[in-house]
C-alpha positions as CSV (number, residue, x, y, z in Angstrom):
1,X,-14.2,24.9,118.8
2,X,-14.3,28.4,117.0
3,X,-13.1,31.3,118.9
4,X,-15.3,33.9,120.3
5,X,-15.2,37.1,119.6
6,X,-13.3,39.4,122.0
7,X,-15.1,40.0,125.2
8,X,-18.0,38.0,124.1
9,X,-19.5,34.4,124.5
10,X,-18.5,31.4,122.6
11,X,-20.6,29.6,120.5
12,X,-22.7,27.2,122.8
13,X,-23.8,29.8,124.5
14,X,-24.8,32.2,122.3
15,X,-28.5,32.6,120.7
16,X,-29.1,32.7,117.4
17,X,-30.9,35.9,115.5
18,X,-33.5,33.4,114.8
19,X,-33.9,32.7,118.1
20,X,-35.1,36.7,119.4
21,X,-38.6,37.4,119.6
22,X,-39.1,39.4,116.4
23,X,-40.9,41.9,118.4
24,X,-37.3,42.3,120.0
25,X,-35.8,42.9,117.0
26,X,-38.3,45.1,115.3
27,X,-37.7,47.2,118.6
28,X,-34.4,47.2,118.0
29,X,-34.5,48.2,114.2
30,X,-36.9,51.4,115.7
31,X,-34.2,52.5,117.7
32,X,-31.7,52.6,115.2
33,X,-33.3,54.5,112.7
34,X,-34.3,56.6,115.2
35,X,-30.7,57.4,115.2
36,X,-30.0,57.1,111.7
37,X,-32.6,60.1,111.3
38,X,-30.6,62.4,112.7
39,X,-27.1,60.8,111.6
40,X,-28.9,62.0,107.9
41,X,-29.7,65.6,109.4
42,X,-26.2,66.3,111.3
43,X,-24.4,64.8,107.9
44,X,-26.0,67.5,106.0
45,X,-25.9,70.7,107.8
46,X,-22.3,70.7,106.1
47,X,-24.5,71.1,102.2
48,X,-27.9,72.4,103.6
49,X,-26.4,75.4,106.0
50,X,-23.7,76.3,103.5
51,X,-24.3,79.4,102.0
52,X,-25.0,80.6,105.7
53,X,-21.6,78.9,107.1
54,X,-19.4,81.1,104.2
55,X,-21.2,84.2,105.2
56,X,-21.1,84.2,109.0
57,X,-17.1,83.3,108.6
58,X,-16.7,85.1,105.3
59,X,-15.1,82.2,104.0
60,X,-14.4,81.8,99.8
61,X,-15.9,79.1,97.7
62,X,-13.2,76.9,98.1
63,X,-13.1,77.0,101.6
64,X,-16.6,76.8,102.4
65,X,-16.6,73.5,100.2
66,X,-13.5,72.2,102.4
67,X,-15.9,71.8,105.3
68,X,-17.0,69.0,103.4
69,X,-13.7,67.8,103.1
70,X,-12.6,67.7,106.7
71,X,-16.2,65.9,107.5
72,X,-15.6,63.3,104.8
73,X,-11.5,63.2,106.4
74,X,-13.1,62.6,110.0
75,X,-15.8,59.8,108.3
76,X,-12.7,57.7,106.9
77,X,-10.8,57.8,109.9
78,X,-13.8,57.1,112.5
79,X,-15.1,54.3,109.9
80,X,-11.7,52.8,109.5
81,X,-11.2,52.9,113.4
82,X,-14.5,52.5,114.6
83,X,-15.4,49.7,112.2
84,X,-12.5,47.1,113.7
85,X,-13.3,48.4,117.4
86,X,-17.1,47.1,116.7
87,X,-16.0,44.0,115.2
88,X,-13.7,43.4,118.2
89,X,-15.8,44.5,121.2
90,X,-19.2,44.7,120.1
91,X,-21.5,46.6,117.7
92,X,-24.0,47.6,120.6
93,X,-21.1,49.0,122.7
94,X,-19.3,51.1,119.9
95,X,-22.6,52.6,118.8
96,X,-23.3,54.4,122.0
97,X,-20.0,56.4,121.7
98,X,-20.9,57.4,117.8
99,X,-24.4,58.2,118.6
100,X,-23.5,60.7,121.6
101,X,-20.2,61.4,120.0
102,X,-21.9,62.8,116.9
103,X,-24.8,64.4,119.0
104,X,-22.4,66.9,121.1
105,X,-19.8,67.1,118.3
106,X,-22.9,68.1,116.4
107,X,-24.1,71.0,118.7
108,X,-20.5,72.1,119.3
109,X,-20.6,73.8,115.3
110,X,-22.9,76.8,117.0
111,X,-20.2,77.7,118.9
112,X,-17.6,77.8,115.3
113,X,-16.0,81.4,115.2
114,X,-13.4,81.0,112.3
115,X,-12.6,79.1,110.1
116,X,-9.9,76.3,111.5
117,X,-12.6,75.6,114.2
118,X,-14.7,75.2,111.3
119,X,-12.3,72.3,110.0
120,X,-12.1,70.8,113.6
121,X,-15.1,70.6,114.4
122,X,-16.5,68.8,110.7
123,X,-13.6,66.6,110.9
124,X,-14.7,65.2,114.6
125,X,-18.1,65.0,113.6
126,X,-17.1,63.2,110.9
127,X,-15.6,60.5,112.6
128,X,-18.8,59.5,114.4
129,X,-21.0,59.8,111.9
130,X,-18.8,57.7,109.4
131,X,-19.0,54.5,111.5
132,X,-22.9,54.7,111.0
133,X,-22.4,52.4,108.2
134,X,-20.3,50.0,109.0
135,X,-21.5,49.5,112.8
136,X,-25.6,50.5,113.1
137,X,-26.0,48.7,109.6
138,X,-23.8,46.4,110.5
139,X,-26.2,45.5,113.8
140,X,-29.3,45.0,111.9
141,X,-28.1,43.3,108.9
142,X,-27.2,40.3,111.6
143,X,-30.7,40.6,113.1
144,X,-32.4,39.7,110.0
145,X,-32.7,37.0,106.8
146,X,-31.2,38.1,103.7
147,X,-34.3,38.5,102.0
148,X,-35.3,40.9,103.8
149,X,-31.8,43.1,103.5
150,X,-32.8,44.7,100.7
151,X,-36.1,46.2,102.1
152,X,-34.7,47.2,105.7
153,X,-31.3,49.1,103.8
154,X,-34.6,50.6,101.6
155,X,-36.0,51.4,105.0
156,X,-32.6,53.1,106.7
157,X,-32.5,54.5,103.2
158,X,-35.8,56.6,103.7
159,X,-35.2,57.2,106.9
160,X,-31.8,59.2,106.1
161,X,-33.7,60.9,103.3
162,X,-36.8,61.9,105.1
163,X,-34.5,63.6,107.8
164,X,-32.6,65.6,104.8
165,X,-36.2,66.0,103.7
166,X,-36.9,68.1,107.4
167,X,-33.7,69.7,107.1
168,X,-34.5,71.6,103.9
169,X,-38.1,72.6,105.3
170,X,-36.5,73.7,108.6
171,X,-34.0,75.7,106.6
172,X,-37.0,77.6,105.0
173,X,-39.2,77.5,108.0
174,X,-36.5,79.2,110.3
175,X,-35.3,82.5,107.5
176,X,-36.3,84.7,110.0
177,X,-34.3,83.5,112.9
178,X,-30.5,82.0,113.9
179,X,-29.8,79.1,111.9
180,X,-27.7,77.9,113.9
181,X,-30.8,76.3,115.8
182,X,-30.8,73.6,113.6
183,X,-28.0,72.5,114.8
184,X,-29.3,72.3,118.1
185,X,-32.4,70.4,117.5
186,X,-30.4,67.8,115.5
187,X,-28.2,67.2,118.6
188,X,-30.4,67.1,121.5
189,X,-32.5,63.5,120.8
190,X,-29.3,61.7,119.7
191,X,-27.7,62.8,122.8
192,X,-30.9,61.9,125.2
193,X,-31.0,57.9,123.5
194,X,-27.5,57.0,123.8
195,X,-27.6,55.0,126.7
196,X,-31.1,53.5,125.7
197,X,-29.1,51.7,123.0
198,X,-28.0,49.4,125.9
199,X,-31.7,48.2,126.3
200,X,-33.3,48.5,123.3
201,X,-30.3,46.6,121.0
202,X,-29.5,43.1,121.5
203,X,-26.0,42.1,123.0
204,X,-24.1,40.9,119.7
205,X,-21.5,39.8,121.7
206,X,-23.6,37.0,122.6
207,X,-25.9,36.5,119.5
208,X,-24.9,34.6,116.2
209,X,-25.7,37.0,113.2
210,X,-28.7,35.3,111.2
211,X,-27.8,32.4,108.6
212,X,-23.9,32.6,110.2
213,X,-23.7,29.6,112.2
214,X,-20.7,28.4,110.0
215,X,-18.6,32.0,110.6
216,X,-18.2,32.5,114.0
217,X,-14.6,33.2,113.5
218,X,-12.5,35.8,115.4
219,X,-11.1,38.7,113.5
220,X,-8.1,39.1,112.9
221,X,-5.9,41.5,115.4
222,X,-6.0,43.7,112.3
223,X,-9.3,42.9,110.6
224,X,-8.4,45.2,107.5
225,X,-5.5,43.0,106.5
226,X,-8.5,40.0,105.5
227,X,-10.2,42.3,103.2
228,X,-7.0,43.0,101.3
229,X,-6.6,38.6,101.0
230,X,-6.4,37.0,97.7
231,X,-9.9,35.8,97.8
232,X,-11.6,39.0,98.8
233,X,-8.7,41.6,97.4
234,X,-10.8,42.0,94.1
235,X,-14.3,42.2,95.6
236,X,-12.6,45.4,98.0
237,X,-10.8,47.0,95.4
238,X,-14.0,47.0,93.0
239,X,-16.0,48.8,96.2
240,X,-13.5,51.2,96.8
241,X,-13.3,52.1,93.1
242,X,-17.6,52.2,93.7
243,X,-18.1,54.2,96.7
244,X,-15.3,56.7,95.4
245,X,-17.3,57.6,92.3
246,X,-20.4,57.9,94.3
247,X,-19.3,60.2,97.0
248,X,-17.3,62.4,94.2
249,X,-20.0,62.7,92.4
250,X,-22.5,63.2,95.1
251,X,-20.7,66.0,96.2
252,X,-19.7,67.8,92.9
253,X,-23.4,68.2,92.4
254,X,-25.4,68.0,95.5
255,X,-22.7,69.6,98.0
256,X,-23.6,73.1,95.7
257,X,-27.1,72.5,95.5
258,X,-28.4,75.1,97.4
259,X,-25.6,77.3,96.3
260,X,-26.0,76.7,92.7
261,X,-29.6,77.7,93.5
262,X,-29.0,80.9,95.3
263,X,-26.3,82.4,93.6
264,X,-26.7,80.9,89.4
265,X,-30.2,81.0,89.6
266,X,-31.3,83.3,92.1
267,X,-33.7,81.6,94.4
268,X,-34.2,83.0,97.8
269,X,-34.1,80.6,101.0
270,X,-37.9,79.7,100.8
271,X,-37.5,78.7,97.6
272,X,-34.2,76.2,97.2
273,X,-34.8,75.1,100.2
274,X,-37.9,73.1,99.4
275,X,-36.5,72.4,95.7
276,X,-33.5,70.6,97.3
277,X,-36.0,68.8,99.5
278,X,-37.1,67.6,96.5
279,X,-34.2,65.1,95.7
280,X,-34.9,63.3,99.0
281,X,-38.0,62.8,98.9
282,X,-37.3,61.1,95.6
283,X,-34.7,59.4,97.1
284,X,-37.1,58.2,100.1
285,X,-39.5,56.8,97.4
286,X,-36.8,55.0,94.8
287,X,-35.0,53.6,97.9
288,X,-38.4,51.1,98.8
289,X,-38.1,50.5,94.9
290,X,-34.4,49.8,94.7
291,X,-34.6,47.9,98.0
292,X,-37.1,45.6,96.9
293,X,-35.8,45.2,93.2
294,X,-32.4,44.5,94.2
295,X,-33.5,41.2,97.1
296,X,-35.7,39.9,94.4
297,X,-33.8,40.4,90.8
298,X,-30.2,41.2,92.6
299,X,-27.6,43.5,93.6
300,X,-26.1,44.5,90.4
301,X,-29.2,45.5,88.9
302,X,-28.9,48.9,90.8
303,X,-26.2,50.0,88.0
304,X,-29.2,51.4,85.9
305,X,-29.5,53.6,88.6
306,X,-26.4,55.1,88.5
307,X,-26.7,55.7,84.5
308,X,-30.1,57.1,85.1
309,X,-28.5,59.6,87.7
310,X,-26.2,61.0,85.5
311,X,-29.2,62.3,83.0
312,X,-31.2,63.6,85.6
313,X,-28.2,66.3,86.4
314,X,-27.7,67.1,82.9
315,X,-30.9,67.6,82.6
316,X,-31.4,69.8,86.0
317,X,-28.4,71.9,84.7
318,X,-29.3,72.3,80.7
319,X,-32.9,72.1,80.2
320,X,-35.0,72.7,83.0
321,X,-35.3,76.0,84.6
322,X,-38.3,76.8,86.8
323,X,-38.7,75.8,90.4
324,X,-41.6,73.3,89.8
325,X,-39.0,71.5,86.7
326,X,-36.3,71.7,88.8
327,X,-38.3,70.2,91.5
328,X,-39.0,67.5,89.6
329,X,-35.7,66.7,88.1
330,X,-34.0,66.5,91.6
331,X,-36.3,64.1,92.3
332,X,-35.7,61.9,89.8
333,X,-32.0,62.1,90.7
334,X,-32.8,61.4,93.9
335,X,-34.9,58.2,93.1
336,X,-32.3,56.9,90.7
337,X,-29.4,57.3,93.2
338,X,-31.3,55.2,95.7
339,X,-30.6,52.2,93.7
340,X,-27.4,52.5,96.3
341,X,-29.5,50.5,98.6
342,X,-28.5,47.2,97.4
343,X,-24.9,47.7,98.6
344,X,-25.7,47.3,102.7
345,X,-26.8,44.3,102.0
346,X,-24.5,43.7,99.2
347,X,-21.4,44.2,101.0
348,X,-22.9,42.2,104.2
349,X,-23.1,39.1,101.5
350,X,-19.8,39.4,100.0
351,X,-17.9,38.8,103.3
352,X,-17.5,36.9,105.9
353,X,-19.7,37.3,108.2
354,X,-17.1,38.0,111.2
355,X,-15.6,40.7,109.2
356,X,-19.2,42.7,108.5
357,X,-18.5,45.9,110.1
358,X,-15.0,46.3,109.1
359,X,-16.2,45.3,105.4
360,X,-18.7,47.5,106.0
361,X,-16.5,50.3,106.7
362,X,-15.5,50.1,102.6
363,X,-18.6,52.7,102.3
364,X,-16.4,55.3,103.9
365,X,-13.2,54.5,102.2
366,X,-14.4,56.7,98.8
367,X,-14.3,59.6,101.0
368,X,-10.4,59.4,100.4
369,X,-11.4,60.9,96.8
370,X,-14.2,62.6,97.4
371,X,-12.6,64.9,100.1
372,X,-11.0,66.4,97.0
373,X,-14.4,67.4,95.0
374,X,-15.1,70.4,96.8
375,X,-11.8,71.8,96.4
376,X,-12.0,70.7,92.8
377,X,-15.2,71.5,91.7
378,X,-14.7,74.8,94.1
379,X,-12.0,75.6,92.0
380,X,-13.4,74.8,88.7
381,X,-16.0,77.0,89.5
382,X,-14.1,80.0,90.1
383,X,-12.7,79.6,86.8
384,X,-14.9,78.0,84.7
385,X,-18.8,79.0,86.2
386,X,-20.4,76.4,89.1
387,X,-22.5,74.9,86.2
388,X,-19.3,72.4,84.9
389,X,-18.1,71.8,88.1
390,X,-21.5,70.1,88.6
391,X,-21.2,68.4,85.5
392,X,-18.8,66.2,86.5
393,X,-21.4,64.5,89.1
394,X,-22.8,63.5,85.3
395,X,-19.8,61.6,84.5
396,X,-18.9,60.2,87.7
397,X,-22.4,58.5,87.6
398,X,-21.6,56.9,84.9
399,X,-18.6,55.4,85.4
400,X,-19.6,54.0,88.6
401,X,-22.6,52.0,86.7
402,X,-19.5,50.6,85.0
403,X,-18.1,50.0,87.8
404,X,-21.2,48.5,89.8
405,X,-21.5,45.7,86.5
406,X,-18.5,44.3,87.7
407,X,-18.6,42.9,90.9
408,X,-20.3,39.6,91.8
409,X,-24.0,38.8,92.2
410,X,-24.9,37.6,95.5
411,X,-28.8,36.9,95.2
412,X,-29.8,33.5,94.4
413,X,-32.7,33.5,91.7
């Protein structure tokens, strides 16, 4: 007889995914994007609110970009942490201390008066929001068939990006008044549903995660040591390489967005603000797309995203120049880096189904490189002009499509 997990039932008597009313789990998956919604907007105030951060501390390129860095520092740890606590004592209890962790943590960067506060208070944030990944993905990847993977990571996808899409329009919408409000209003729902997560999320201590009835085995004491086994060493070390590309390159170009836009180009708040927008609603749009592409036609397809993303910032830095082109450009590198969709699911398919969230948890491990693009691309910029420190999001784009064509296709055509 297989070993429960820790503190949960064993096998006879726990009920299958299958098994749950699917009203009960469409409840369930509400809930948690609710709280992936604002995961997306307190993840971004470190990009969106910026400019406004380095002037009310008077802080220097560099350090205004190592905000970013201590965020992404406090993501690896909490998803590194967090991740193995889920997978030990259950999703549904881990996730009310992220969600209300992040939502006071959240509120807490009003109150920021110099700069090592700064640091502190992005890296603690940072450690609940990284184990969004690995634990609330985690929960609703076992709650449904894996056809259907695709189209619900599409659907946390658009979520995330339609909060980032409310960010940027609050940002404009609130010129006139402290904007430190927004951090307010992203902490105070979060911090209200914690508890309801206890109600409206099946125990997964006593469920068996859909299609899993052959892997109900208990985790190791150390569930990281598994993903490092000869059989699943290459499949980790492939997604580490992955993720580390994507988050460097994320953040060399859209971590200076807005300040690309203010400072190289110009544009007052009203104005970047909106055209930063932009890229999310093109990621909301291309995640349904990728979603959907990726459970019918496969995981690795998403790779032509990645090559497509690396044009789109050439061309926003090069060739296009007016708000309306620029607009339009970030959306299309918002659409084309969607195609990430495909790796929630992908990563839920490549492992063992008792090691999900600490698998999972590989998302957050590229942070260990891309901690260092702001302080990179911050320092290329002071030397070289903000344009070519973007331009390395161009490059990292493409490598990572190499990267993406190497590791194993899960979907069964």
């Amino acid at each position: 007889m297989t070993a429960p997990v820790a503190g949960g039932a064993g096998p006879a008597e726990r009920i299958r995914a299958e098994d749950i009313p699917a009203s009960l789990r469409c409840g369930a998956f509400g809930f948690l994007m609710i709280a992936e919604f604002f995961y997306g907007w307190a993840w971004n105030t470190v990009d969106f609110l910026r400019p406004q951060i380095r002037e009310s501390l008077g802080l220097t390129l560099t350090e205004a970009g190592s905000a970013y860095t201590a965020q992404s520092s406090g993501a690896l740890v909490g998803a590194l942490v967090l991740a193995q606590l889920a997978d030990h004592f259950g999703r549904r209890r881990t996730l009310f201390w992220v969600i209300a962790g992040y939502a006071i943590t959240g509120a807490a960067g009003a109150l920021v008066t110099s700069f090592g506060l700064l640091l502190l208070q992005r890296f603690v944030l940072g450690f609940f929001l990284g184990a969004i990944f690995p634990v609330l993905i985690g929960t609703y990847m076992g709650l449904f068939p894996s056809t259907l993977r695709g189209k619900l990571a599409a659907l946390g996808n658009g979520t995330y990006n339609l909060s980032v899409v409310a960010l940027g329009y609050a940002l404009a919408w609130t010129t006139s008044i402290d904007w430190r409000v927004l951090l307010w209003a992203g902490a105070l729902v979060p911090f209200a549903i914690a508890p309801l997560v206890f109600v409206a999320v099946p125990d997964d201590r006593k469920m068996i995660p859909w299609g899993t009835e052959g892997d109900l085995a208990r985790p190791h004491k150390l569930p990281m040591t598994e993903l490092f086994s000869v059989a699943l060493r290459g499949n980790t070390l492939l997604l580490f390489t992955l993720v580390a590309l994507n988050f460097f390159s994320y953040q060399a170009f859209a971590g200076w967005v807005t300040t690309y836009l203010k400072d190289v180009r110009g544009f007052a708040a009203e104005v970047y603000g909106p055209i930063a927008a932009w890229q999310f609603w093109g990621a909301l749009i291309g995640g349904f797309f990728w979603g959907a592409f990726s459970d019918r036609y496969g995981r690795r397809t998403g790779a032509a995203g990645f090559f497509g993303a690396g044009v789109a910032i050439l061309f926003y830095l090069y060739v296009l120049h007016s708000p309306e082109q620029l607009r339009w450009a970030g959306f299309a590198w918002g659409f084309m880096l969607s195609a990430q969709v495909a790796w929630a699911p992908w990563m839920s398919e490549l492992f063992p189904a008792h090691l999900r969230s600490t698998a999972m948890s590989i998302f957050n491990w590229g942070r260990i490189v891309s901690m260092t693009a702001p302080l990179v691309t911050g320092a290329i910029a002071e030397t070289f002009g903000l344009t070519w420190a973007m331009t390395l999001g161009a490059a990292g784009f493409a490598a990572g499509g190499l990267v993406w064509l190497r590791l194993p296709e899960t979907v069964k055509r």
